[in-house]
C-alpha angles and dihedrals in degrees: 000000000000131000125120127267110208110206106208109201091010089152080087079095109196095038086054094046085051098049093035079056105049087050089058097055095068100088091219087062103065093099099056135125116225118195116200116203124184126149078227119088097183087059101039088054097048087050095051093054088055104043082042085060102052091043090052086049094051103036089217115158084232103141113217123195135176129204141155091205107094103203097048090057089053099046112118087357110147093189125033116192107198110204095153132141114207108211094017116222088322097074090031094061084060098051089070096021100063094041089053087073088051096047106248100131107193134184102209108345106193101107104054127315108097095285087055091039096062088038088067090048090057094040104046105063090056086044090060088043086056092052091047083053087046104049089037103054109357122102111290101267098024113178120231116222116193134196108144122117128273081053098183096043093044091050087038084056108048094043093041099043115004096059100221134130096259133173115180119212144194137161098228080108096058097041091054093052087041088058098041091048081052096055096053088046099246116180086224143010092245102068074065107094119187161194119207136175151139133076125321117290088010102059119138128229088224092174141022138181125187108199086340099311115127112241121222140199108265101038077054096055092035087055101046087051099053099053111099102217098032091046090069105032099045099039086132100047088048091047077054101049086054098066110028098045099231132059126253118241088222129103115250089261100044095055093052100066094050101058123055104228111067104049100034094090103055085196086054098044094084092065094068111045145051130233097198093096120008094236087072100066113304118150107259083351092162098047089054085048101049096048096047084050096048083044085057112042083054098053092042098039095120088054096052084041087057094049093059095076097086141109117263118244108198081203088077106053127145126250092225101129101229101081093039089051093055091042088056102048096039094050102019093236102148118242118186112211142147119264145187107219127140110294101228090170093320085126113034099208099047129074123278095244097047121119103241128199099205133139119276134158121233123220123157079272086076141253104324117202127221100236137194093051114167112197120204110270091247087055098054090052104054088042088053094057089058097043097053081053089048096055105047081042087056097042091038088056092049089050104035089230103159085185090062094037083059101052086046087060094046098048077053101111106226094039091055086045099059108022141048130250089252090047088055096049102048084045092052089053088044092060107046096045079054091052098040097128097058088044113076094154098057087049092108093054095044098088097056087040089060093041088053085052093055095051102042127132089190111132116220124181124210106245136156093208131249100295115019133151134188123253111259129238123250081247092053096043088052102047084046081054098047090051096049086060098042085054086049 
């Protein structure tokens, strides 16, 4: 087989090697072309060497191409898989920064809360300039891949409004089987059989079956509280799992950002998370994260360079969903995954326009969606809450209406649960005058919101959150490294 794949943001280096991989392992796939696109030169040439690499190592046919001009890259692409980050570290710093004065401590802060909410507001306008290249000089038909966070608006946005044939996905699904095979010590993930279904980052294991035996409540909690390492680093999720009856797909962290009980009381934050990794509760655990790992993947490229030049073992194939989802629709062989497309009655007991994470199976017919889901009433809740914030986010993105955009911050749950109304607007304003330069559409508003600024009688207050850490030096993250090795 032979069409062209675009990368959109394929300068995210690793995510692009492992997704460029796991297309390689379908035998079919060894003739692509595979067209990377970044607006920055220094990462998409660091990318093509490596992706050149594997390709020499393999002597595969597989054509790779760069360029920082879009549309080039899309021309003629029958697939486009989106992993970009508008702002780059730089915006996103603010996102978790800003709402720390006004004390919103988030963990990661790109799905909703304040810090996901402006990230939205950076993301969807490229996104719609995606579709417009899409729909301009792609394939007839181009499928639009995306993985880029926040999931449910970016994938609102394209389908609502940019008019292209998207799926979102992300592998939150995956991780949380993966941990409840492990602590019912499954040789594999796959004697694990399951029901899931919700919204992105807040979707419920409703139900699940271990070698074909139904698994209940209360063996589920009993099992999560008995395992030495899970025990202490989901104590939230598992708080979680208590009172609503089903466990939630998110990290610790994660989860604890979308709901509005758990971070509201910085002295009772730290009852609830783990420091010993960032994705279990840290604050801004994922900004320290991504920019030690973007430390480190400069300093070491020769080294991952290096590593590229093996052969590839399909075995080892990722269960990232874009490669199975090609595979699907290009040979027919059926692949069963978890995906965010538009509800349209898919859950009965969630609206229409909502974008939806729930199980369908893939065939060159198309992604088919299991139909006819009723989530438990707690579920939907919780899930409504975040989808009434994703849509005016979304609408407020499309029409530049800084009014809307602060009322969508202000319906967010942990942000109502910690600020005022007059916090959140003078944040809101803060925001978007420190963003200004993602935010085209808000460049009307931006005049009265400095002049708000100037005027304000809002206290704020300089704090680095409950549970923050510093980001670690290339020096410190190798000698961590080299004693991990030396304890294996």
């Amino acid at each position: 087989m032979s069409f062209k794949i675009a990368i959109i943001g394929a300068g995210s280096v690793g995510f692009t090697k492992k997704l460029f991989t796991d297309l390689l392992c379908v035998p079919e796939f060894r003739d692509l072309e595979v067209a990377l696109t970044d607006i920055s030169q220094h990462n998409l040439d660091m990318i093509r060497a490596i992706l050149d690499k594997i390709v020499e190592a393999n002597g595969f046919p597989v054509k790779v191409t760069a360029h920082t001009d879009r549309r080039r890259a899309l021309e003629g692409a029958k697939y486009i898989i989106s992993c970009v980050r508008v702002g780059g570290l730089e915006a996103y710093a603010d996102d978790i920064r800003i709402p720390l004065k006004y004390g919103i401590d988030q963990c990661v802060g790109d799905t909703i809360c304040a810090g996901g909410i402006l990230y939205g507001q950076r993301n969807i306008p490229v996104i719609l300039d995606f579709c417009k290249d899409i729909r301009e000089v792609a394939a007839p038909g181009a499928k639009f891949l995306n993985y880029a966070n926040p999931m449910a608006m970016n994938t609102w946005a394209a389908i609502e409004y940019g008019k292209v044939d998207t799926v979102g996905l992300c592998h939150g699904v995956q991780h949380g089987a993966e941990q409840i095979a492990e602590i019912f010590g499954a040789k594999s993930p796959a004697e694990l059989d399951y029901i899931c279904s919700g919204i992105n980052h807040q979707t419920w294991f409703i139900d699940l079956r271990l070698n074909g035996r139904k698994i209940g409540k209360e063996e589920l909690v009993a099992a999560f509280e008995a395992h030495p390492v899970f025990s202490q680093q989901e104590k939230l999720r598992i708080d979680v799992l208590k009172r609503f009856g089903v466990y939630s797909t998110e990290s610790n962290g994660h989860l604890s950002e979308y709901l509005p009980w758990y971070r509201k009381r910085p002295e009772e934050i730290a009852r609830w998370i783990d420091m010993s990794d960032w994705i279990h509760g840290e604050t801004g655990g994922y900004l320290r994260h991504s920019t030690e790992t973007r430390n480190w993947f400069e300093t070491e490229f020769p080294q991952f360079l290096a590593s590229a030049a093996k052969p590839i073992d399909p075995a080892k194939r990722s269960n990232e969903h874009a490669s199975h989802i090609l595979e699907a629709l290009e040979t027919g062989r059926v692949y069963r995954g978890h995906f965010n497309v538009k509800n349209n009655g898919v859950i009965s007991n969630l609206p229409a326009d909502a974008i939806i994470e729930s199980p369908g199976f893939v065939d060159r017919f198309g992604i088919n969606m299991v139909s006819g889901i009723t989530l438990p009433e707690a579920c939907a809740a919780t899930c409504m809450a975040s989808i009434n914030v994703q849509r005016m986010s979304v609408h407020a993105a499309v029409s530049g209406d800084i009014d809307l955009l602060k009322l969508a911050v202000l319906h967010d749950p942990l942000v109502g649960a910690v600020a005022t109304p007059e916090e959140v607007w003078q944040m809101v304003d803060e925001m978007v005058v420190a963003q200004a330069r993602w935010l085209p559409q808000y460049a009307d508003a931006l005049p009265a919101a400095k002049e708000r600024l100037a005027k304000s009688t809002v206290k704020t207050r300089d704090w680095a959150g409950a549970a923050s850490r510093n980001v670690r030096s290339i020096e410190e993250l190798r000698a961590e490294k080299s004693a991990l090795k030396k304890a294996v």
